[in-house]
N, C-alpha and C positions, 0 to 999 in steps of 0.2 A: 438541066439544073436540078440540082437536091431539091425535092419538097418535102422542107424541115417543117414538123409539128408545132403549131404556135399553143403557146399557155393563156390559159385567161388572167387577167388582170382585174385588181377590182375599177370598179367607173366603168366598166365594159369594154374596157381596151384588153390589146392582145399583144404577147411577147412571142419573138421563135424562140423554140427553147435550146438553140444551138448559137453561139455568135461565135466574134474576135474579140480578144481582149488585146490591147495596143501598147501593155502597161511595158515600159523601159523600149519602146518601139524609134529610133531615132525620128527625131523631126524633120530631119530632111529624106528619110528614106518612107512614112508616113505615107505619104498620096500612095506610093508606088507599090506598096503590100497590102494598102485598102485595096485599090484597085483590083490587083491581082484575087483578094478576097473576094471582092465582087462577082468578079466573071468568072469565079468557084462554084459562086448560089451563094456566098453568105449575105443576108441580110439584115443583119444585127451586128453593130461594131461598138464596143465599150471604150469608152475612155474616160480623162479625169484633166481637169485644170493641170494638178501635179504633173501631168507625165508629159509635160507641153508641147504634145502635138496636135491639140485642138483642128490646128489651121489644115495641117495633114489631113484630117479624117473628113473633115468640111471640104477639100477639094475634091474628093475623091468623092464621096456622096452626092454631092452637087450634080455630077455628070452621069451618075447612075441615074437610068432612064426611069428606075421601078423605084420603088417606095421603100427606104431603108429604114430601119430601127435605130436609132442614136439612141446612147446613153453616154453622159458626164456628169462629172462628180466637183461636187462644195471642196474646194480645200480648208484644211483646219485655222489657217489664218485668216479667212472670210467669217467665220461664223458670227454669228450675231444678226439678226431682225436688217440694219440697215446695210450693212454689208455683205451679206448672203445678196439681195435684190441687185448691187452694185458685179458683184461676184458673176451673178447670172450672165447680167445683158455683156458681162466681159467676155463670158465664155459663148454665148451666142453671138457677137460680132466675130472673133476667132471663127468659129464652126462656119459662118455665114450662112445660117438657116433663120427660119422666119419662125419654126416652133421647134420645141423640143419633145422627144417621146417621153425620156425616162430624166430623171433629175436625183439626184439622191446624193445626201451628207455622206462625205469620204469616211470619217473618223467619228465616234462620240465626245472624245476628250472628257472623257466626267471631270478630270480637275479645271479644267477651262471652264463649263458651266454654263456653257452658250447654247447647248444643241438644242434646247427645245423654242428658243427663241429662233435660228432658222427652221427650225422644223414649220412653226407658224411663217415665216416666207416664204418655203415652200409650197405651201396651200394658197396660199396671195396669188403665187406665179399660175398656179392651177386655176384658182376660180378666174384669173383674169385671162385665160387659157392661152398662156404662154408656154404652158409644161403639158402633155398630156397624162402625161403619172408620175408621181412623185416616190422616194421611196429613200432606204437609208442603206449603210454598208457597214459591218461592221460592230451592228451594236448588238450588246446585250439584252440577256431578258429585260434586268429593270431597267434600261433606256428607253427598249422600246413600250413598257408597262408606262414608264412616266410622260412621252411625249400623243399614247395615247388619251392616255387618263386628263393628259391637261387640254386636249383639242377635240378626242373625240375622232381623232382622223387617223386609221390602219394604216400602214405604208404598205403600199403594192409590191415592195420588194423587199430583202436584207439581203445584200450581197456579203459573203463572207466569205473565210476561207473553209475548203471541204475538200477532203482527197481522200483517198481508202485507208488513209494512213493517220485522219482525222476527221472523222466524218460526224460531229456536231448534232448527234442526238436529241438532244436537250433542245437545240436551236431548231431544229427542223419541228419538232413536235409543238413546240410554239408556232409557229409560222403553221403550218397544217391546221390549228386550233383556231387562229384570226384571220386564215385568210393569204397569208401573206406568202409570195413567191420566195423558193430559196435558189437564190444563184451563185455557182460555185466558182470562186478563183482562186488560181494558184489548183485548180481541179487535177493535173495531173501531180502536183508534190511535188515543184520544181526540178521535174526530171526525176528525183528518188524514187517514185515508185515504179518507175518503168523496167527496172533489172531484177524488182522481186517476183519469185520464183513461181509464186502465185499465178500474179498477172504473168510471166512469160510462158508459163503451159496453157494458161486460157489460151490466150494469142494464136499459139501455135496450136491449138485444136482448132481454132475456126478459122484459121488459114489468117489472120487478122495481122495487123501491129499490136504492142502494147497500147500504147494511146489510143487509138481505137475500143479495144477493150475497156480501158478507164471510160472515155466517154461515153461508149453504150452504158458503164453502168451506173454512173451519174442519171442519163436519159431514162434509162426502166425504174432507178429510186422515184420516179418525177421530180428531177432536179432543172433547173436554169443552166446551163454551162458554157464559160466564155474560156476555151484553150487559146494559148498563146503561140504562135508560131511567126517569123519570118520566112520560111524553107516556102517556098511558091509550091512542092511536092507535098508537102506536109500540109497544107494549105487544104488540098481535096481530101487528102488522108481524114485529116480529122472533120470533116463534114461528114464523110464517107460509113453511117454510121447506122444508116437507116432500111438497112437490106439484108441486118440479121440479127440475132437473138441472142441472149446470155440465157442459158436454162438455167435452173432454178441450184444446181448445184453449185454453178458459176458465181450465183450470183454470195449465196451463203459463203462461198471459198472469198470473194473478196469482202462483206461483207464482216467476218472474222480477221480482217487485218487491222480495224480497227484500233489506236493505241491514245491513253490517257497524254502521253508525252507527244504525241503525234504534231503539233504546231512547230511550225516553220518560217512563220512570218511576228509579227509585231501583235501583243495581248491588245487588246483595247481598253482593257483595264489601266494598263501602266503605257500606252504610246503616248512616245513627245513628239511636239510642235514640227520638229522638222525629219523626223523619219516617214518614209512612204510605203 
């Protein structure tokens, strides 16, 4: 079994800094790629209300002997104080676990208006130690300026999007500054960055894949990284990450592909209600 490096967390809990992320992972095929994930080494499996395989990732953890990392995510039509707490216990009968690791608001929605009201639910769900760490995805600097400023309480995490092709600067240096874990999805560029020519001579120097290469250099930034895969091959591949090195020219070489225009998914400035 891979022994993947765990991150600290604040409240003195701990993340592996390598998982699965589940996200458009069919529901019925679910158990069967957790699983498989499992008896990889992965220990860490992300998912979200939206992507609704809850029940999947709940069967499959269930029967894992050792002690997994869950994470799932608030969706944007839950928000709010009373409905976020309703939200939870929905998403924990789904999972059919007794606590939760990670918890964290999907979306900010600044024009909805709700987030910092589940933000305080989430801290509820924690002190009543239903959640072990709480955290958010997605938001900006002044989201996460404002849901500090009004409670007082860092989120353990911001999951966002981060690839070599957008790699969120700004956002990291915040997060470094309070504390707070950065974890990258969509970390490989929904397959784009795996043909640039960059990443395919790293690769083929260290005898590696591309994807490998992305996620060692996710892993050396000190990043969070949940790659997506069904491929059961692709499965060990990308765990497979911890038995070699990016030197320091590698890392500069992808480091410089960074691009202003680089997003690929949804702003959180302007996402609506029903986009994922």
């Amino acid at each position: 079994m891979t022994d993947v490096p765990q991150q600290s967390l604040n409240y003195g809990r701990s993340i592996p800094q390598v998982g699965l992320g589940v996200f458009n992972t069919p529901a019925d095929e679910t158990k069967t790629i957790v699983t498989a994930a499992l008896n990889a080494g992965y220990r860490y499996i992300d998912t979200a209300t939206i992507y609704g395989n809850e029940e999947g990732v709940g069967a499959a953890v269930r029967e894992c002997p050792d002690w997994v990392f869950v994470t799932t995510k608030l969706w944007n039509s839950d928000q709010g104080y009373d409905e976020t707490l309703a939200a939870f216990d929905a998403s924990m009968k789904r999972l059919g676990l007794e606590e939760l690791d990670l918890y964290l608001i999907h979306w900010p929605m600044p024009r909805l208006a709700r987030f910092a009201e589940s933000w305080k639910a989430l801290i509820r769900l924690r002190e009543e130690k239903r959640v072990r760490s709480i955290g958010v995805s997605n938001f900006r600097v002044q989201d996460l300026d404002r849901i500090i400023d009004e409670t007082g309480v860092v989120p353990a995490v911001n999951q966002i999007m981060l690839h070599p092709a957008f790699q969120q600067r700004e956002m990291r240096a915040y997060h470094q500054r309070h504390g707070i874990v950065t974890t990258s999805w969509s970390p490989l560029g929904r397959g784009e960055t795996l043909d640039n020519p960059v990443i395919v001579r790293i690769a083929h120097k260290h005898g590696r894949t591309p994807a490998q290469v992305i996620i060692r250099w996710h892993v050396q930034s000190g990043l969070n990284v949940i790659p997506k895969t069904a491929n059961p091959a692709r499965l060990g591949e990308n765990l497979s990450v911890f038995d070699f090195a990016l030197d320091e020219d590698d890392m500069r070489a992808i480091d410089a592909l960074d691009r202003p225009d680089g997003r690929i998914g949804p702003d959180p400035a302007t996402m609506e209600m029903g986009a994922r």
